[in-house]
N, C-alpha and C positions, 0 to 999 in steps of 0.2 A: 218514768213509766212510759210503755213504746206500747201503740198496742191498736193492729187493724182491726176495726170490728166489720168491715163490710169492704168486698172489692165495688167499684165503680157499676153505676150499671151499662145493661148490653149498650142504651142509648149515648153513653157518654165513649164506652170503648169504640163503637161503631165511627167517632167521629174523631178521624184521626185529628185533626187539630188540636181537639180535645184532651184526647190521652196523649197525644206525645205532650200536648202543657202539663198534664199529671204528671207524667214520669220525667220532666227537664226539675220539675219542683222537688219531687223526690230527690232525686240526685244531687241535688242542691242543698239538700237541707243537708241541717249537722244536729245530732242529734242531741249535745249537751242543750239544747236551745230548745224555747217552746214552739211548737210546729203542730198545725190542724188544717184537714182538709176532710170537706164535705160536699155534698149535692143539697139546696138549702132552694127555696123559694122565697119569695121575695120579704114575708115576716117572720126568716131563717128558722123555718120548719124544716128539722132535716128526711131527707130521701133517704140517705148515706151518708153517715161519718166514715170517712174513708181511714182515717191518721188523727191521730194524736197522740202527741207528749207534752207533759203539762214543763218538766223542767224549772222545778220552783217557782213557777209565779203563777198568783193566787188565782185558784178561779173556784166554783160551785164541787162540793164534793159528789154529785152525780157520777158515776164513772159506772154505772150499770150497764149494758148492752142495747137497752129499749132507749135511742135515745130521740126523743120530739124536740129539740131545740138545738139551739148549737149556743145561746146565749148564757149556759150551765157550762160552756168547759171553754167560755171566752175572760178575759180580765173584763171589768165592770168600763174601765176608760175605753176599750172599745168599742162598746154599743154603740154611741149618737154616732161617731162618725161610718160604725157600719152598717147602719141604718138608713143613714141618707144614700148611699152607695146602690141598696139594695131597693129601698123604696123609691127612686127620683133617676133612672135610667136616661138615658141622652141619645136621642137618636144616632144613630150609625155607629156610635161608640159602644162596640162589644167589651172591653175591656178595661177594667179601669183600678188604679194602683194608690195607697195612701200608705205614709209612714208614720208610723205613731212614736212615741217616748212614754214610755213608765218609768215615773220617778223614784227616787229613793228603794230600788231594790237591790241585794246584794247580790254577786256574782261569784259563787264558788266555784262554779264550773268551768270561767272564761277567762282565759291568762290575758285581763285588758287591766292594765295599770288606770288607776285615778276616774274610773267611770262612775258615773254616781246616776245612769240612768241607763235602762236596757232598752230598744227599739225592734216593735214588731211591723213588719210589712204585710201587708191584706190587699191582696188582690180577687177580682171579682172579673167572673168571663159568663156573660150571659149566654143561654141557647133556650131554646124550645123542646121539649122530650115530645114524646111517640102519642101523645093527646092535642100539641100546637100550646100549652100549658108554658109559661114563664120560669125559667129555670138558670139558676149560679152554680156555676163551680165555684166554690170558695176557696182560695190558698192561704193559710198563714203560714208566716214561720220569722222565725229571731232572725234580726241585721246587724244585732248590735256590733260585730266583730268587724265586718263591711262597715261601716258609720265609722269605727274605731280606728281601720287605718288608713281612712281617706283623710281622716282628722290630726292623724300624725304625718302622711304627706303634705298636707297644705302646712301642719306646722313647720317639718324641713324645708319645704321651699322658701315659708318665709327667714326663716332661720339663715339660710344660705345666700336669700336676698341681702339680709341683715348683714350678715358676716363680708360682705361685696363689701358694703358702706364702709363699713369698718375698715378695710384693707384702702380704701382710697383715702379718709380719712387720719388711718397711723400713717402715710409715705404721703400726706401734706406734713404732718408734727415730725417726721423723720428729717423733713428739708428746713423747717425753721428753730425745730427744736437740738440745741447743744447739748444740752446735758441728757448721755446716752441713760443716765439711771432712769430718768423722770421719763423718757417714752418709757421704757422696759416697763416702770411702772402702771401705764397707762394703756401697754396692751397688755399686762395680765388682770388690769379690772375691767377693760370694756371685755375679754372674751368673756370672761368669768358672769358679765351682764347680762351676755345674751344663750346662757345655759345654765338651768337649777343644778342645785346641789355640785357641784365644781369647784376646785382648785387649781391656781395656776402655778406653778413654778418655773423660773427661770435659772440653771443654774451655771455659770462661767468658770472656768478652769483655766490653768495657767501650764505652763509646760507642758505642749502638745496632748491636756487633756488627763496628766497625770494628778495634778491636784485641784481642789476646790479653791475658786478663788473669793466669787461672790454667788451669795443667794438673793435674789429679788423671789419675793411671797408674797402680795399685800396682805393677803388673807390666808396662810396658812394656818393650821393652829401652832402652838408652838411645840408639840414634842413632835411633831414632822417636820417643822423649823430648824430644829435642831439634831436631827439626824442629818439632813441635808449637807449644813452646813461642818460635819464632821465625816461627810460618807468615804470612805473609798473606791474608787472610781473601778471598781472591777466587774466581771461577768455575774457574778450571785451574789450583790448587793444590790437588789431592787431593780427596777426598771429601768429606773434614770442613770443610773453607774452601766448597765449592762449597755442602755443607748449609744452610752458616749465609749464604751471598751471597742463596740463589736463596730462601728459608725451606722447603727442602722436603725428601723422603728423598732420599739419592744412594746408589746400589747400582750396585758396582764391582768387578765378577766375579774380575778377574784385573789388579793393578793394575802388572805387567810391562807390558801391550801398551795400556793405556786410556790415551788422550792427555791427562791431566787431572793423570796420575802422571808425568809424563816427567822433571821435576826433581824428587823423590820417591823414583825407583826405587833410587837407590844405597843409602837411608837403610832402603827396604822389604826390601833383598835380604838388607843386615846384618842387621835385625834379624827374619828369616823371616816376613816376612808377606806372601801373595799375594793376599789380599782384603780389600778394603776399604766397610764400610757404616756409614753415618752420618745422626744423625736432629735438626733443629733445637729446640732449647730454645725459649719461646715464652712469654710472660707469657699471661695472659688477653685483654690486647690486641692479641695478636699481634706483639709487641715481641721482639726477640731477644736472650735471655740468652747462648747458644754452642750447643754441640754437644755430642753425646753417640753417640759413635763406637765400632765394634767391628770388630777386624781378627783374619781368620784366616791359620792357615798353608798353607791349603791354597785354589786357586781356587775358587767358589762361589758360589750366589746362595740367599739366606733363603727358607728352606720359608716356607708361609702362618703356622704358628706362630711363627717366627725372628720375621718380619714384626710379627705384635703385639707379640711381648717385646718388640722395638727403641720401637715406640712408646709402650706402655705405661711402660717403661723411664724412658725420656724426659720423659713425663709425671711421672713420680714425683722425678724429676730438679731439672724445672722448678719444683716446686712447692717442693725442697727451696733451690733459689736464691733463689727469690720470696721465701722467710719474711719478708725483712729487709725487704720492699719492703709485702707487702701479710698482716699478720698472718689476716687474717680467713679468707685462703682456707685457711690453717691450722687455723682455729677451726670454720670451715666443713666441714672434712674431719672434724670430730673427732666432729660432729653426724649426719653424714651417711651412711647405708649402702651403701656403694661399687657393689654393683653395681644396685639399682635406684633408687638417688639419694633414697630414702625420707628422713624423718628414724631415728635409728636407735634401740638399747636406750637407748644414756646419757639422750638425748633425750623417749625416752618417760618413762622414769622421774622425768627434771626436772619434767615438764608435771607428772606425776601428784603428785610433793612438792609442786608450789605449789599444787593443790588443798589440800593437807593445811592449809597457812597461810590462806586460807580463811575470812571466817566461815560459820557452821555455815546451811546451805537445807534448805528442805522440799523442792527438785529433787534426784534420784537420778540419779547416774553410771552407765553401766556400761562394762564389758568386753566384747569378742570375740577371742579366740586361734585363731588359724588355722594350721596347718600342713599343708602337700602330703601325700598318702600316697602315700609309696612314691616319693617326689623323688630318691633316693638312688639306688634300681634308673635313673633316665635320665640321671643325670650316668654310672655307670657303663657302662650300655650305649651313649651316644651321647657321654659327652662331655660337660668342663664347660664347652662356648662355648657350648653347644645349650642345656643347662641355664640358664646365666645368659638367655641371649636368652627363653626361657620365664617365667624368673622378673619380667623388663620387661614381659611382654605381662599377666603375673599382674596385676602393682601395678598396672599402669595401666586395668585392667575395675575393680578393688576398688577404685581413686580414686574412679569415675563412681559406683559404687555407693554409698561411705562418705559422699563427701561430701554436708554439710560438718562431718564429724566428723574426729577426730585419726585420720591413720592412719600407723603406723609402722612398718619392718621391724624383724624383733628379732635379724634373722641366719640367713644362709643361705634354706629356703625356710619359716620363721615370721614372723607379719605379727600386727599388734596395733591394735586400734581400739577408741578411747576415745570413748563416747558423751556425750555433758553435753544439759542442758535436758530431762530425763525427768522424766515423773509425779512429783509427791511420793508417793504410793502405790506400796508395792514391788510387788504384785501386778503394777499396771499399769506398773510402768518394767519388771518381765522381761518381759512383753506385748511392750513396743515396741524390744525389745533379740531378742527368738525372730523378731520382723517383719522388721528389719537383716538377720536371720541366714537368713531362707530367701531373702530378695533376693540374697544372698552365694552362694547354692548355686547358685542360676541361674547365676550366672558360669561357671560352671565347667561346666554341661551341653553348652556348645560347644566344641568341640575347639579347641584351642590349631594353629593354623599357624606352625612354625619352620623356616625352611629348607624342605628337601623336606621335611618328616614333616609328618604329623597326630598330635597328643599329647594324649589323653584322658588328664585328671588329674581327680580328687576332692580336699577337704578334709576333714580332721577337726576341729571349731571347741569352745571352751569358752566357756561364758559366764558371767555375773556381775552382779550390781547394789550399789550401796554408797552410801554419803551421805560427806560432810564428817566425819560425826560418828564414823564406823567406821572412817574411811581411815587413821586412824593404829593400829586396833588388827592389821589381818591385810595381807600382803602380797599384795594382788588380783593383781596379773599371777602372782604364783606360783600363786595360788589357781586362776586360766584356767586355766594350765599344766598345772596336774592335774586339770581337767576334763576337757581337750583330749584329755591321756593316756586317760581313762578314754574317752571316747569312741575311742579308736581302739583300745581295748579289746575295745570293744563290735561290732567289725568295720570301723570306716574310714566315711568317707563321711556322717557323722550327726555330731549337737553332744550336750552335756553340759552343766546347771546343774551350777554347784559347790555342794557339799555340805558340811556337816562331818563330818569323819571320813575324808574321803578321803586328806587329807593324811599319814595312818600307812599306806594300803595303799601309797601309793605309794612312800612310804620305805621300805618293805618290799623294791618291786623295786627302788630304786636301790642297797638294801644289798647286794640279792642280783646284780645287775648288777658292784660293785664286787669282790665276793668271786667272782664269776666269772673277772674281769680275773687277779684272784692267783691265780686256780688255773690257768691259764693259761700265767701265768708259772713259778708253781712246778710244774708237772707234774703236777698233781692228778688230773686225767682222764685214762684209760685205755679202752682197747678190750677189751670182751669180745664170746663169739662164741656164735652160737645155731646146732647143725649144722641143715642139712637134707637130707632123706634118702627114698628114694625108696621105691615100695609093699613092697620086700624087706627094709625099714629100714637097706639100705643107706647111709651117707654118701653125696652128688655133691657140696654145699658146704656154706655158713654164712653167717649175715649178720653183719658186723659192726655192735655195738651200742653209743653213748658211755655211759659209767658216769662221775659222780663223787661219791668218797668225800674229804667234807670232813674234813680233819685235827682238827675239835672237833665240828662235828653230824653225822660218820658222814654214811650214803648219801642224797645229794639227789637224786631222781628227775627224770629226762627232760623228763618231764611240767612240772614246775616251771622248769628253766636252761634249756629250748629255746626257748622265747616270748622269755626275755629276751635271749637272744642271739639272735635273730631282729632284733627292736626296737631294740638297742643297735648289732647290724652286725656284732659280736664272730663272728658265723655264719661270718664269711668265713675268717678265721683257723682256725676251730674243722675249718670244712669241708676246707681245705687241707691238715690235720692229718692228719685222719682219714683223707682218701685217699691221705697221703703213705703211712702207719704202715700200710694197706690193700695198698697194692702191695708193701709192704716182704714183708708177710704173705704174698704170690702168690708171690713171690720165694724164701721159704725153703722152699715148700711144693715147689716146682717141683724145688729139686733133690733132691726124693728119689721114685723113680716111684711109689710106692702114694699119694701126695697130689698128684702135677703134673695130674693133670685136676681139682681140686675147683676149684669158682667162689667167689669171693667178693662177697656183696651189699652195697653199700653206699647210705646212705641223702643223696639229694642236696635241700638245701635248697632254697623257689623264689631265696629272693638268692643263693644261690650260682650258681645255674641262669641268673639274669641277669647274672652277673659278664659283662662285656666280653671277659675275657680266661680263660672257663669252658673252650673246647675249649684254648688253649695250657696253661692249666695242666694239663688230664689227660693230654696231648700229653706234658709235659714230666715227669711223674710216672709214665707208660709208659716213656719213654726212660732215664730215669733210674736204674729198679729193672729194665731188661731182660726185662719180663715179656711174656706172651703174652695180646694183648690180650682176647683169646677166654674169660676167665676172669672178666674183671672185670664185675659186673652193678649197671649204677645205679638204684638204684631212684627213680622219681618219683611225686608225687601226682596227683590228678585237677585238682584248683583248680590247681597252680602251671603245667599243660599250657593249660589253658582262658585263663588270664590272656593268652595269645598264641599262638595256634594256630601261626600260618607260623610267627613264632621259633622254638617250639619244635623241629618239623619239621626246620627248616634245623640245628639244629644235633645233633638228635639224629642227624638223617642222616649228618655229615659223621664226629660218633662212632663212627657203628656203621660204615662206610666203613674203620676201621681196624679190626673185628671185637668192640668193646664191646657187649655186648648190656644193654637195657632193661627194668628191670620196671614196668610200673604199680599202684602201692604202694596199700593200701586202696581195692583197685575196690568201685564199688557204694556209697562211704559218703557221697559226694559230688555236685554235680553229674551228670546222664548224659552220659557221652562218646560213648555208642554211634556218633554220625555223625561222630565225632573217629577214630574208632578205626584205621580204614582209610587214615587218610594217617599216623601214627602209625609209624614204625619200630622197632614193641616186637616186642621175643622170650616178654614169659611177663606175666599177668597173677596177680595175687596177691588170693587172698579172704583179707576182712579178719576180724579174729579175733571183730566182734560180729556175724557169720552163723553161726559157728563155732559159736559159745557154746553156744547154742540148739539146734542143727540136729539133735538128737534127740530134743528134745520138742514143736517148734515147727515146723510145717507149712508155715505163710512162709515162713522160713528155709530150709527144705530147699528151697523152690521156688527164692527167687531164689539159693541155688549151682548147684542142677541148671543151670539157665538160665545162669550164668556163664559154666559148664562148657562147656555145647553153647555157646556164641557162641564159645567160645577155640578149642575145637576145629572148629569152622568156617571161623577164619580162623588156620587154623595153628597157635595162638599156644600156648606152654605154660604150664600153671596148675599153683599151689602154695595154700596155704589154709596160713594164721598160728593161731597159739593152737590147735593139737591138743591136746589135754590126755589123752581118753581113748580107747580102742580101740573103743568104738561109735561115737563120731565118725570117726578112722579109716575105720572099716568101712563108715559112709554116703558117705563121702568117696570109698572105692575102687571104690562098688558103683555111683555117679556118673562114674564116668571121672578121677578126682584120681586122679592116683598121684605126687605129690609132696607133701611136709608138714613142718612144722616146730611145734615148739611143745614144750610140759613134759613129752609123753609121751615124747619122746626127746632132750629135754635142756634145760637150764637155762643162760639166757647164762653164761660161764664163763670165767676171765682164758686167756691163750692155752696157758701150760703144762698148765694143767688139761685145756685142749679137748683138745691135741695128746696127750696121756696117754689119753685117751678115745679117740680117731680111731686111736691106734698098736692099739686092742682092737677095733676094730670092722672095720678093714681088714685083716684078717688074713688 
């Protein structure tokens, strides 16, 4: 049921912001979904119900014209939290966004497979009408189909992750395993793993394709078994005969009604399967070994993902039927770095021993190690098809440039080039190896085009020089490696001579990298909490702070295990943790009323911040712990903002849209954002504790907080100032306009029984 009872009034059309948000929502909505919009005051007494359709889901049969509420034509689950919305406004925050879930309702209307809960979004836009009187726009309307296919994206992406693993996985079993039956076997149960309802078939032919030789099925049933194994290999005998006639894909939606299956369908219906797709085996000369076929139970045509598994599939397939035919493309593979066809680690390492055999030259070798920064942040944000296509355009500018030197890939986005024919003088052979190396960096000064994007990447490179005569005493590619490291140490984007002595720093962090892993696993690290409290030294929150206390060297500081799981990736984990244990934290505090308003801070990595999947994970860690999202405050840095202005925009937006508010962590210590600031969706800036320190002996210092100050409260924004230590800092701090603070003069991070022991005496 659709049904205006009231246009807007003159006070809301008068304000374009207002009516254009009316009519972007309208537009928006779909109308098999439940959708309501009103002018509602704060204990949603309506003005004007502007919209409503109720679209099966339950609400008050009121549907009369005279309407005094809006809480008669809302589901009952969303009262409390649109109450709090309505009653508990936030200063400077006009607008504010929540997603609900209603459980167990059915969906007649919405062509979404397997959903067993519908999701409404409620938004709220405060203003004042033509009396100065408190007044909402109210928007509902249904998400659930948005919810629905971000949730089938992230499942293809992992899916495709998954499917990567695999492919590197069957071509290690392809190189150690003989017996071609038992792989065949084993890539049609892992694909078969990692997709419900699926059948694999692999089928071999013998005389260019004319007859059936062998079926491999694990799990076929058996009257598809045995059609198979009797098929005729021609154009209107199913998918897989048509594959192998025509040598091309056959995709066969529904193979009840496709004329291709007519003699087919009896053996398809027994054994449940309504689709049929199938992809030709194929020597290097285009000779036909069989097919390689995948039936579901359900009617269907291959996403663009489906689509490459099947071929790459195939490919992997083929290559394992070949063995017996053509060893070398085996040998070939073993050499080779699958996805930019480079020669690979094995490969380089042989070239480098046969040097070592060698007699002894007065010419000098050298080394270059190259590694992407921050290659990891675009497989994850875009995706590793986008990635590999980037990594092809990589090797192929560092051909033009290498050659005619060795260049190899060493895996994933590392690259290795061996120079030979240098100076006998080492002076002069690192000269014309630092030469190589700044022609290297020009590669990369032009943006990389893949697909739609434009991809500015940099390098971090190592270098090295060696003779005949030394190559057997130190391991040079390792040696690169930890220059490379050290250079990206050094900020990214620059090279590093290797040195001696480098080789213990860096075993230092791999030790400390590995004992992070166990602490990890063993639950090493814990959350402690620093209150913050306002000019009355009241408590409002606390930032959560990671602490780990190693079970034999006692307490490792921040300072130390952050970089490394920064560099290692471990951040991602670590991050996921801490916000999980964070809301958890919201959650207990909530149910008891002297602590349900405290916020808690927490601190967001830039790799987390680039995770792909950064707003569904806090999504799902709001939903999770039932918190109110108005409490949870992320804090971020100045560089990890600057690295991508729109990104970051975009997504802090859509956060704060469900009422997450933003800090910007250590302002002033970094870059200036000043001209960032204003598209920025931040609630409170934070001075960092080295203006602090000073700020009452030090005249600078008091200037650039004064100046903070005034900028934040110019554009709204609220400020808090880290590292308080003493009550004349305080007192500069207050006599500025800070009236918020944190640091040693009112507490010391502290495990959570401790804080909550402290917060039960201060809340009193």
């Amino acid at each position: 049921m659709l049904k205006v009872i009231f246009e807007p009034s003159a006070f809301v059309l008068a304000n374009q912001a207002l009516a254009s948000t009316f009519e972007e929502w309208r537009s928006s909505f779909d109308s098999s979904g439940f959708g309501l919009a009103a002018e509602t005051d704060q204990h949603g007494n309506c003005d004007a119900l502007l919209f409503f359709n109720r679209a099966n889901i339950a609400v008050s049969d009121n549907d009369g014209q005279m309407v005094s509420s809006i809480w008669t034509h809302l589901p009952e689950l969303t009262h409390g939290p649109l109450q709090g919305l309505l009653s508990q406004p936030l200063p400077g925050v006009s607008q504010r966004t929540i997603q609900l879930p209603l459980q167990q309702l059915q969906l007649p209307q919405l062509p979404i497979q397997n959903a067993d809960q519908r999701w409404l979004e409620i938004v709220t836009h405060d203003f004042s009408n033509s009396d100065g009187e408190k007044r909402y726009l109210l928007l509902v309307r249904e998400v659930t189909q948005e919810r629905q296919s971000a949730q089938e994206f992230q499942h293809e992406k992992l899916r495709a992750i998954a499917y990567e693993r695999f492919q590197f996985s069957m071509l290690e079993l392809v190189l150690k395993e003989q017996d071609a039956t038992r792989v065949l076997e084993t890539i049609a149960r892992d694909i078969e793993a990692m997709h419900a309802d699926m059948y694999c078939a692999i089928v071999l032919t013998q005389h260019l394709g004319k007859l059936v030789q062998t079926v491999i099925a694990p799990t076929l049933p058996k009257a598809m078994l045995e059609t198979l194994c009797q098929l005729q290999l021609e154009t209107d005998k199913g998918s897989l005969a048509t594959a192998i006639a025509l040598k091309q894909r056959v995709i066969v939606e529904d193979v009840m009604t496709h004329p291709n299956w007519i003699n087919h369908r009896d053996a398809a219906k027994a054994s449940g399967i309504r689709a049929g797709w199938a992809e030709p085996l194929l020597t290097a000369e285009g000779d036909v070994l069989g097919a390689f076929a995948i039936y579901y139970r359900q009617p269907q045509t291959p996403t663009a993902n489906e689509q490459s598994m099947i071929e790459q599939a195939a490919k992997l397939v083929s290559i394992v039927v070949d063995r017996h035919l053509s060893q070398d493309t085996i040998e070939a593979l073993a050499y080779l770095e699958p996805v930019t066809g480079l020669p690979n680690r094995r490969k380089a390492y042989e070239v480098l021993q046969h040097l070592q055999t060698q007699a002894e030259t007065a010419h000098h070798w050298g080394l270059i190690y190259i590694d992407l920064d921050h290659f990891k942040w675009i497989n994850e944000a875009h995706g590793h098809t986008l990635g590999s296509n980037l990594l092809l355009q990589v090797a192929e500018r560092l051909q033009k440039v290498a050659s005619p030197h060795f260049l190899a890939c060493m895996g994933g986005d590392e690259f290795l080039i061996l120079l030979s024919g240098l100076s006998g003088e080492r002076e002069k052979a690192l000269q014309q190896v630092w030469a190589l190396q700044r022609k290297l960096k020009k590669v990369f000064q032009r943006a990389f085009k893949v697909a739609n994007h434009k991809l500015q990447i940099t390098a971090s490179m190592g270098l090295s020089t060696f003779t005949s005569a030394d190559a057997l005493e130190t391991d040079f590619v390792k040696a690169v490696d930890i220059a490379m490291h050290r250079a990206k140490q050094a900020g990214r984007n620059t090279a590093c001579v290797y040195e001696a002595g480098m080789q213990t720093e860096i075993a230092t962090q791999i030790m400390l990298e590995t004992e992070l892993r166990q602490a990890i696993e063993q639950q090493q690290l814990a959350l402690h909490y620093q209150v913050q409290v306002d000019h009355t030294g009241r408590p409002f929150g606390a930032e959560a702070l990671l602490r780990w206390q190693h079970p034999e060297r006692g307490f490792i500081s921040p300072l130390q295990f952050i970089p490394v799981a920064e560099s290692s990736g471990l951040i991602i984990d670590i991050g996921m943790w801490v916000l999980d244990q964070a809301c958890a934290q919201i959650a207990q505090w909530q149910q008891d009323r002297k602590t349900s308003d405290l916020s808690l801070s927490v601190n967001i990595s830039a790799r987390q911040f680039r995770q792909a999947n950064f707003i569904a994970m806090v999504k799902s860690c709001i939903q999770k712990h039932q918190i109110n999202p108005n409490v949870l405050r992320l804090e971020l840095t100045e560089s990890l903002l600057l690295e991508n202005v729109d990104d970051a925009v975009s997504i802090m937006s859509e956060l704060s849209r469900l009422g997450i508010q933003f800090s910007l962590d250590d302002f002033g210590t970094g870059y200036s954002t000043l001209q960032y600031l204003k598209k920025l969706p931040l609630y409170q800036l934070k001075i960092d504790r080295s203006f602090v320190n000073d700020i009452v002996t030090d005249s600078h210092d008091r200037t650039i907080v004064r100046t903070i100050i005034a900028m934040a409260q110019s554009m709204y924004l609220s400020v808090i100032a880290e590292g308080v230590e003493t009550p004349e800092q305080m007192d500069l701090l207050l006599n500025n306009g800070c009236r918020r603070y944190q640091g040693y003069l009112f507490g010391k991070p502290m495990p959570i029984a401790q804080f909550d022991a402290c917060l039960e005496q201060a809340l009193v």
